[in-house]
Structure formats: C-alpha cells, structure tokens
N, C-alpha and C positions, 0 to 999 in steps of 0.2 A: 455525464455518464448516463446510458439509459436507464429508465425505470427496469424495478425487480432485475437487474442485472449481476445476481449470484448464483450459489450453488441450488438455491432452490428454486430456478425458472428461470425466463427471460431472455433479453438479447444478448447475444455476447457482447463482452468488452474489447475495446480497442485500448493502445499502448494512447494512444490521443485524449480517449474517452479518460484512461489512469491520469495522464498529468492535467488535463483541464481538471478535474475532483481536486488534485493535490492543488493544484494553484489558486483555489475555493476559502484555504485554510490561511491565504497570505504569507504563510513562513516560507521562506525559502529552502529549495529543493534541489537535488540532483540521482540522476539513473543511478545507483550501485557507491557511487563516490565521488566525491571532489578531485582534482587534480592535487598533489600536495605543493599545499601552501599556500591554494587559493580557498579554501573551505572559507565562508562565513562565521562570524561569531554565532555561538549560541542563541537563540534555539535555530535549529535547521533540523531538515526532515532529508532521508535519503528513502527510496524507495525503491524494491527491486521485486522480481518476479524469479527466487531461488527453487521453487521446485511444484510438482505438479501432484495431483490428488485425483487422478480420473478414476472413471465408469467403466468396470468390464463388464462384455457379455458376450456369450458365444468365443470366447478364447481371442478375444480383439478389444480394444479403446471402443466403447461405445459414445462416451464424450468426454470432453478432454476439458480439464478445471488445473487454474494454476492457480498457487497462493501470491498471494499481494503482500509483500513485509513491508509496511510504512513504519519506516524508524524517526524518533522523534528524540535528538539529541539536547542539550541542554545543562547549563552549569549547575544550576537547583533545582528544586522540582516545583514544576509550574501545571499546578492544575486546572489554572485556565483554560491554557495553551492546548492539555490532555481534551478538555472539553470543545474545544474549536474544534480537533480533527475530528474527534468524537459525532461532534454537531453533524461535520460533513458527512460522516459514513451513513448516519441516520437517515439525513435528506436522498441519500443517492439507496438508500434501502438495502443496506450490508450489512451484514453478522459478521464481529470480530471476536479473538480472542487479543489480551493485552498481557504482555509481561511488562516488567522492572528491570532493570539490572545498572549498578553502579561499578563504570570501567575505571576502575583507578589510575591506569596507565594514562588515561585522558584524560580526568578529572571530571568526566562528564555521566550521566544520569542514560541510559536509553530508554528509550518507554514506545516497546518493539509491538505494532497490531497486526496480525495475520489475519487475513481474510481471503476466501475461496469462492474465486472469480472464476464463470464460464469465458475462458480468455479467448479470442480472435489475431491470431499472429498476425495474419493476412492484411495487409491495408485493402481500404474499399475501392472496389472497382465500379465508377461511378462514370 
C-alpha cells in the first residue's frame, strides 16, 4: 500500500494495494466471506469495503473515502494475532478504530478495525 494512504493525505488506495497489506499479516483471508464450508479454521481475517465517509463541498462529493472493516475471526482471544494486524496498519500509516464482539452462534471472538481509506475503485491504467 502506498505511503500516508488515509484519510489524512496521500495516494489513494487500490483493491490490490487492500489485499497485498492483508496478506502482510499471514492469516488467511477473503473479500466479504468464504464460500460455506470452505472457511478455514480460526483465526481468518475477512475484509470488506461496507460503506463510504466522504467530503462535501459546493453541494457535490469533493473526495470520496471508504472504510476498510478488516474482521479478524478466531476461537479465543489472541492478542498477538490483534498485534500483527495492528503492526501492519502502523507500517502502511492508518488510523483504526477496534471493537470486540463475541458471536455465540459461531463460537467465535471478532475483533472488527475500521479504517478510512482515500479508496481508488478504478484499476490502473498503465
């Protein structure tokens, strides 16, 4: 991902530039969800781009930011693991906010980072 690539400056991000970061952390991943029944064991990370946070001015989008939810799934709670993704956001220079939540129905832990990325839908035209 490029440098200063957030809401406060820099290049936008690409859907390319999100999963080279995510694949930085080693755990394995996928866009929005698994197929059911193929998911991996715990921990797995799922990662999706659910809604956007832009810049108005003059009655128009002046720039356009999406959030980043890297979900970080898991049977106990692994603070390591919390600190590897963590690691990564720091090196690639992102501001997160972090929840918790324990899904009973799964038995599984989510430990959900939102982060507000200048996103680039567009692939490059190179």
């Amino acid at each position: 991902m490029r440098e200063g690539s957030n809401r406060n400056g820099g290049e936008n991000v690409t859907y390319d530039d999100i999963v080279a970061m995510i694949e930085e952390t080693g755990i394995p991943s996928a866009y929005d969800h698994y197929a059911e029944g193929e998911s991996p064991n715990p921990p797995y990370i799922l990662f999706l781009l659910p809604s956007s946070d832009n810049f108005f001015a003059d009655n128009s989008v002046y720039q356009q930011y999406e959030e980043l939810a890297i979900e970080l799934y898991t049977d106990t709670k692994q603070p390591p693991i919390e600190r590897r993704i963590e690691n990564v956001l720091i090196r690639h220079e992102l501001s997160w906010n972090k929840t918790e939540t324990w899904i009973d129905s799964e038995k599984l832990y989510e430990v959900r980072y939102s982060v507000v990325i200048d996103y680039d839908a567009t692939p490059d035209e190179e």
